[in-house]
N, C-alpha and C positions, 0 to 999 in steps of 0.2 A: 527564470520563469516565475512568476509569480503567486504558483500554485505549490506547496511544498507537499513532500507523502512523508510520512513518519510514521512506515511501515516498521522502519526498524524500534523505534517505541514502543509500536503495538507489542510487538516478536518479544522483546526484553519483558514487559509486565506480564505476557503468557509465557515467559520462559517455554521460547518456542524458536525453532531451529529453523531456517528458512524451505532446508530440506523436508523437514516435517510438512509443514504450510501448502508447499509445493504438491505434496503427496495427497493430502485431504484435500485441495481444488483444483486440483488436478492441471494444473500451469506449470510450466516448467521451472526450474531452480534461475535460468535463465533472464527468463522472461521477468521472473519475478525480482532478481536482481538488481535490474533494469528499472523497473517498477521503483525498488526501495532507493535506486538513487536520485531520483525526482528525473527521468531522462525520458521519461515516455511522452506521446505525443498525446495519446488518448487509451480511456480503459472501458471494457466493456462492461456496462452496466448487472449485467451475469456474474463476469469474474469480479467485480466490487461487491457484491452484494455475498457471493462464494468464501471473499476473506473475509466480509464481517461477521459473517454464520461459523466460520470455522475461528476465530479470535475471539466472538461473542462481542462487537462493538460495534459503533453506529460507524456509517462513510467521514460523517465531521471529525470522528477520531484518526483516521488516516489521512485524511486531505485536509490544507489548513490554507486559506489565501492570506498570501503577506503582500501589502501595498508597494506599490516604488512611487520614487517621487516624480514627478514628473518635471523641467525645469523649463 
């Protein structure tokens, strides 16, 4: 997928648990599992905005597009 999350970044410079995260947006540990291993389909513009309020960071800190090449 060509969209990467580097949730687990965010999580590492808040020295922040994912159970924690979990609990302030109220998403499950699951869900958000899922989320930090780039496996989701889509996220809802609530709960994106929910972790940046709770990490203190903008969406371009957890979402990043990497190009593939096309041949």
């Amino acid at each position: 997928m060509p969209i990467s999350v580097n949730l687990d970044v965010m999580l590492a410079k808040r020295k922040m648990q994912l159970k924690e995260l979990s609990e302030i947006v109220g998403v499950s540990v699951v869900n958000l599992s899922i989320l930090k291993q780039s496996k989701v389909k889509a996220i809802r513009f609530s709960t994106l905005e929910a972790i940046c309020e709770a990490l203190d960071c903008q969406p371009g800190d957890l979402l990043e597009f990497i190009a593939t090449k096309e041949n």
